[in-house]
N, C-alpha and C positions, 0 to 999 in steps of 0.2 A: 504494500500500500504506500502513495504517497500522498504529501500533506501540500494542500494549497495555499496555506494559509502561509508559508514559510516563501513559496515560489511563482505563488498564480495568482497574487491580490488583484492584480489589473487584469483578468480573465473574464469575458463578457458575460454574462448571466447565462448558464442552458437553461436549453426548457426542458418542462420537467410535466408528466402527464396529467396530475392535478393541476395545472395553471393556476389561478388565484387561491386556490387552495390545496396549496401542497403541499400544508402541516397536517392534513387532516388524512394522510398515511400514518399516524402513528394512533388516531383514532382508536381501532379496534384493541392496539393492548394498553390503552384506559381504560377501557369499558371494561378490561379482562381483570384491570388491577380494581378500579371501582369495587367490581365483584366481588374479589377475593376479599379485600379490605371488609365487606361487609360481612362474608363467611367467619373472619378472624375475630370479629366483634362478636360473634354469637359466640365464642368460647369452645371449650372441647378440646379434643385431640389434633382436630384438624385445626385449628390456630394458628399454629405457627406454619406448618408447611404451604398454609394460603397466605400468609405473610410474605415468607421465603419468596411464593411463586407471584404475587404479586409485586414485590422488589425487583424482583427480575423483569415484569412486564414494563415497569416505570422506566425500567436502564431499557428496554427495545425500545418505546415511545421517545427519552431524550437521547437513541443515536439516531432515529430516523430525522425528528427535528434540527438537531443538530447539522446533519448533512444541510439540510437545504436552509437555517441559518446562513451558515459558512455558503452556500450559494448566492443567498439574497448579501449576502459581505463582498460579492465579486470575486468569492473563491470557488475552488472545489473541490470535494472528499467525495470519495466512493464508500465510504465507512455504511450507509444507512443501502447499500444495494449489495453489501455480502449477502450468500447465502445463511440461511435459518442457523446451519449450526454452526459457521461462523461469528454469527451474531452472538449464537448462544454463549460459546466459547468465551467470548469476548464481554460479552453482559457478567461471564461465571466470576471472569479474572478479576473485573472490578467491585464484584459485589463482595467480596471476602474481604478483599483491603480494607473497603471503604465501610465495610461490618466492624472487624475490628479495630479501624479509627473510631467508629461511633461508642463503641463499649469500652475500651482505654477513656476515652475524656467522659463516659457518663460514669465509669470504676471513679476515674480521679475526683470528678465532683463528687461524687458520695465519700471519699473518702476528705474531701476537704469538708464535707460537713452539709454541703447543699444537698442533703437528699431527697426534696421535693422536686428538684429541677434535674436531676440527672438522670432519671428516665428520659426527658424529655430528647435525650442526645441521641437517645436511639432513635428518633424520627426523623431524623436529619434526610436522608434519601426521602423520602418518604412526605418530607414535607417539599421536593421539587415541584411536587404536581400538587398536593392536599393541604391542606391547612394546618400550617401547626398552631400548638394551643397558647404557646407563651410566647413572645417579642423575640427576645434571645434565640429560641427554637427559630424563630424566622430568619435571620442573620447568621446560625449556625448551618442550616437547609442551603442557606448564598453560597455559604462557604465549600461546601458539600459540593455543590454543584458544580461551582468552577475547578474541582480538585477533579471533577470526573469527567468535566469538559475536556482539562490538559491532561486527564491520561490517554483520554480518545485520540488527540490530538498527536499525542506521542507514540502510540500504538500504531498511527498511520506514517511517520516518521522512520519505525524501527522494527518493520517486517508482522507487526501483527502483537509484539511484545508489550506490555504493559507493565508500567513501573508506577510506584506510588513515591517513589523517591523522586523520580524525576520531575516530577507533578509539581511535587512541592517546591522543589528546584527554580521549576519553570514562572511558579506562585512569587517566590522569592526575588526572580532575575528581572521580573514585570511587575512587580506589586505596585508600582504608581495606577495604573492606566486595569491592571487586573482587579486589585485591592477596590477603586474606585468604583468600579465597575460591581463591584459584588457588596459593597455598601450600599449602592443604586438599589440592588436587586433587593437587599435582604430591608430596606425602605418602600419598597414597589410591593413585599411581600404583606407591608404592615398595612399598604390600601387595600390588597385584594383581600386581605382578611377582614377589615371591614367592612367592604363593599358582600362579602362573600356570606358575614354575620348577620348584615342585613337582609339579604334574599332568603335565610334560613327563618329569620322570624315569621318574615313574611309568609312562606311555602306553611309553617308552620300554624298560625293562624287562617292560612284558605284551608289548612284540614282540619280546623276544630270547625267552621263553619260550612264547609261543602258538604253535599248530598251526593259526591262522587264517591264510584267503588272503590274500594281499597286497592285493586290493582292500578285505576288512575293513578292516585295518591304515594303509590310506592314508585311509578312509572316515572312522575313528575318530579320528583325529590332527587331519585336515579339520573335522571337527565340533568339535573343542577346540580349534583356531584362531581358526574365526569364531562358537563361543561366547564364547569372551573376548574378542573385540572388540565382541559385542555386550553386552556385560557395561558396558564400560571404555566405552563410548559413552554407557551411560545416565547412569553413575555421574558422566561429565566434565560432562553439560549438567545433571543435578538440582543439581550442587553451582555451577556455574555459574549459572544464573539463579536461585535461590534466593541468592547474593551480587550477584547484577543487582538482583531485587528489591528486597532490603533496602538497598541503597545509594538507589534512590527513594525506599523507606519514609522511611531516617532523612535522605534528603536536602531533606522536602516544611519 
């Protein structure tokens, strides 16, 4: 694989078969992670493994976005038209790093004494597309994300390889233009959580008052779920690789 973003910023836009909507290929695995996310809430044995496999669906949704991010940047990746089990591959290698980055700093906060807030580290992937429930959680999901943006980015750089060292490398060699860029996001995350609060109230009150079937009512909610994660998905990789880019631009 190679990376655009490093050799082809001035490459004219492809097209691409969704034309104006060409984020909404990553469509079907929200609706898969949605799902699972609500399996995992009901408890049980099955819990975690629809966690697991819903973690996994949210890393296929932000490499598909991704690519065509990095398109609409005037670059190009081939990252989001691998094959299924190259993706897979490739979704497996960053979800274990970026698992246990999330359980080291939510161990260290509980071990520094915050133990109400250090669950919440584990949501970090999980808050790219969904709502996290505390501020912090919001800005630690930014951070999350651009850690899994430049692994992607590095993966296509170095034959398919993925480093979580190099990430941060990458994190550290750009932090003006990346750093800013993921302070944006994890501020941009604190609107759509209340834009996203509000429409829950809302949804919530049409179902103490409506005369609709309970399948509407699960339909309509379902549909307001995995619209705002596909919302919060576009919003994390434009603001994201547009501070990728520009940290190239000003760093040539």
């Amino acid at each position: 694989m190679t990376t655009a973003l490093r050799k082809q910023l001035q490459q004219p836009l492809p097209q691409v078969s969704f034309g104006p909507f060409r984020f909404l290929e990553a469509l079907p695995w929200l609706v898969l992670a949605a799902a699972l996310r609500v399996i995992a809430f009901g408890g049980g044995p099955v819990a975690f493994p629809a966690i697991v496999v819903a973690s996994i669906a949210v890393l296929h949704a932000f490499l598909v976005v991704a690519q065509r991010s990095i398109e609409l940047t005037d670059g190009q990746s081939k990252v989001g038209e691998l094959e299924f089990g190259e993706q897979f591959r490739l979704s497996k290698a960053i979800l274990w790093r970026i698992a246990l980055l999330m359980l080291a700093v939510s161990c260290a906060l509980r071990e520094a004494g915050y133990v109400s807030l250090a669950p919440h580290m584990m949501a970090g992937l999980d808050g790219m597309a969904f709502d996290q429930w505390t501020d912090i959680g919001k800005f630690w999901s930014a951070i999350i994300a651009t850690l899994i943006l430049l692994m992607i980015v590095g993966a296509e750089c170095n034959g398919g390889q993925v480093s979580f060292s190099a990430a941060v490398g990458e994190f550290a060699r750009r932090g003006f233009w990346i750093g800013a860029a993921a302070m944006v996001l994890g501020v941009v995350y604190l609107g759509l959580g209340l834009g996203q609060g509000w429409v829950r109230s809302a949804i919530w009150n049409f179902w103490q008052v409506s005369s609709a079937s309970q399948f509407i009512k699960n339909l309509i909610y379902f549909v307001f779920i995995f619209s705002f994660a596909m919302l919060r998905l576009w919003v994390t990789l434009l603001i994201l690789t547009w501070g990728l880019k520009q940290s190239y631009i000003r760093g040539r």
